[in-house]
C-alpha positions as CSV (number, residue, x, y, z in Angstrom):
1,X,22.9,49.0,-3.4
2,X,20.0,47.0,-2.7
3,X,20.8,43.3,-3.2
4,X,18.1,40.6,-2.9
5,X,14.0,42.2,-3.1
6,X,12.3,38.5,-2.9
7,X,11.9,35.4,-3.3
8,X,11.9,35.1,-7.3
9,X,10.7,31.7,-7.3
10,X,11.2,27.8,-5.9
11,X,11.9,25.1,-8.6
12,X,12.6,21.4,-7.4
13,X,13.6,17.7,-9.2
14,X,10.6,15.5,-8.6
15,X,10.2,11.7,-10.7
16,X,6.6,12.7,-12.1
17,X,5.7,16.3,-12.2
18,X,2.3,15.9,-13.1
19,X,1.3,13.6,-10.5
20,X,2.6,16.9,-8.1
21,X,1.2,18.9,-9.7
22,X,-1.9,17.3,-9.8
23,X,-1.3,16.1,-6.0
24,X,-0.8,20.0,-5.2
25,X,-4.0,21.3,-7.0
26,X,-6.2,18.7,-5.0
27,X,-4.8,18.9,-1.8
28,X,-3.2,22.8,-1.7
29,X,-5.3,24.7,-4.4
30,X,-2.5,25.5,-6.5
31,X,-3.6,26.1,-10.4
32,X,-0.9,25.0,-12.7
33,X,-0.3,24.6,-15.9
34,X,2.9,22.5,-17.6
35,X,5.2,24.6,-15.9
36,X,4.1,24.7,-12.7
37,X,2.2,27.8,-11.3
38,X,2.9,31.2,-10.0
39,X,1.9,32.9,-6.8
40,X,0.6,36.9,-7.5
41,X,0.9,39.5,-5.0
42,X,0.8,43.1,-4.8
43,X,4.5,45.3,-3.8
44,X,4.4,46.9,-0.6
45,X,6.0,50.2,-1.6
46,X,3.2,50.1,-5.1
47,X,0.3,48.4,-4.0
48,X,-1.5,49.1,-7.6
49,X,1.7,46.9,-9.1
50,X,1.5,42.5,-9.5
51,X,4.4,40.7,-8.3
52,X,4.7,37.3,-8.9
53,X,7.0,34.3,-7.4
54,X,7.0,30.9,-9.0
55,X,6.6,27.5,-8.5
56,X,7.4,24.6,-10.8
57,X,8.1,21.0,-10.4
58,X,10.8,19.2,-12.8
59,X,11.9,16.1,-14.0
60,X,14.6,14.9,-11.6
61,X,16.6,14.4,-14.7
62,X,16.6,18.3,-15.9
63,X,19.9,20.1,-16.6
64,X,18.7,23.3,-15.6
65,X,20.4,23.0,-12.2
66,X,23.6,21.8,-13.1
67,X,26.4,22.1,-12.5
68,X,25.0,21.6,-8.9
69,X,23.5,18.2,-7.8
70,X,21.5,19.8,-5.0
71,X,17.2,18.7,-6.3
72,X,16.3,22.5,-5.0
73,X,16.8,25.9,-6.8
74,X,15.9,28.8,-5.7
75,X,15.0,32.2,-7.2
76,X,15.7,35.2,-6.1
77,X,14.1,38.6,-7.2
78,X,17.0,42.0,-7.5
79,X,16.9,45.2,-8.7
80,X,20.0,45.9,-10.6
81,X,20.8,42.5,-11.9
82,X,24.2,44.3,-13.8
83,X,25.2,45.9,-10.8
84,X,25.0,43.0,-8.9
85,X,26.5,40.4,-11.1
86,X,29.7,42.8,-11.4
87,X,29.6,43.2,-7.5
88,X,29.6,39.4,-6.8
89,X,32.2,39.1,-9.3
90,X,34.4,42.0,-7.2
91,X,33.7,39.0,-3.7
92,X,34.6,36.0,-6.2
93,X,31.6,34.6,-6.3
94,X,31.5,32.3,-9.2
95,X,28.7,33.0,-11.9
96,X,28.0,30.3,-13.8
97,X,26.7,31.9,-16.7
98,X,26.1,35.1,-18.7
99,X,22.9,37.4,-18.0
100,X,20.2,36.5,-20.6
101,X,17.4,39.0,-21.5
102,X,13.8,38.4,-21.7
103,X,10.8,40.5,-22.6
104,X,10.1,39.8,-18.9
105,X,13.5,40.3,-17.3
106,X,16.9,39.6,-17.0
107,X,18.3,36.3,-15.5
108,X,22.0,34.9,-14.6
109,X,23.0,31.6,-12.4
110,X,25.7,32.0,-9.3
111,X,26.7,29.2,-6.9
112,X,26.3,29.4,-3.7
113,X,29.7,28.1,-0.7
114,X,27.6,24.9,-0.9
115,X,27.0,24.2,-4.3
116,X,23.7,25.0,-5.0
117,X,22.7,26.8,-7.9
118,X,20.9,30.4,-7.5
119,X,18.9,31.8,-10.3
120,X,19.2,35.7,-9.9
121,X,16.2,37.7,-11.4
122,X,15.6,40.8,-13.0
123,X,12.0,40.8,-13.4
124,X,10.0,42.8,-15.5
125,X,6.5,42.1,-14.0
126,X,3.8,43.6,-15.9
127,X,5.2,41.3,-19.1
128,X,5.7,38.5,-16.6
129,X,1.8,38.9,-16.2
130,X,0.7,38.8,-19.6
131,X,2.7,35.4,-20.2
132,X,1.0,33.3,-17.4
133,X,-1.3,30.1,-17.9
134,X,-2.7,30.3,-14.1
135,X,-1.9,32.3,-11.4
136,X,-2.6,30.9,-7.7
137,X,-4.1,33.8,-5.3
């Protein structure tokens, strides 16, 4: 079973998310929008199929990465997000939540040895597509 396809996306704590936001359209050329922006490329075994990983700045004082205290989270893009989740649960890895469906995809939280929370994704891409602000190519 294939387990991790891509990077899914990077979401980190900053104090003002605007101001990087802004910093990172000016200096970088990143478009984004209140959440941050997302980075469209074409899959290598489909090249006429979008792929997308995000990027999104947060408030340093978000709960979305808790229960870890690390500021970084990645995510990371899988296949068989079921399969998976009941695999890692077989190696005792702990996850930290149940998987939650979307129209574009399915997503469940595990911890990594060191703490850090990983957001595992599911991702239904064409429907990811449609629901984008901005897209940085």
């Amino acid at each position: 079973m294939k387990r991790v396809t891509g990077i899914g996306g990077v979401f980190f704590k900053c104090k003002d998310p605007d101001t990087v936001k802004s910093w990172y359209k000016k200096h970088l050329g990143l478009e984004t929008d209140q959440y941050g922006t997302s980075f469209e490329w074409r899959k290598a075994d489909n090249p006429d199929e979008k792929g997308y990983t995000a990027w999104s700045p947060m408030k340093e004082d978000t709960e979305y990465f808790k229960p870890s205290k690390s500021p970084l989270m990645i995510n990371y893009r899988v296949d068989n997000l079921e399969e998976l989740v009941r695999v890692l649960r077989e190696e005792g890895v702990q996850v930290v939540d149940e998987i939650e469906t979307f129209e574009y995809g399915k997503f469940v939280h595990i911890m990594d040895p060191e703490g850090n929370k990983i957001e595992l994704w599911e991702p239904i891409d064409r429907e990811y597509g449609k629901m984008l602000g901005v897209v940085t190519k």
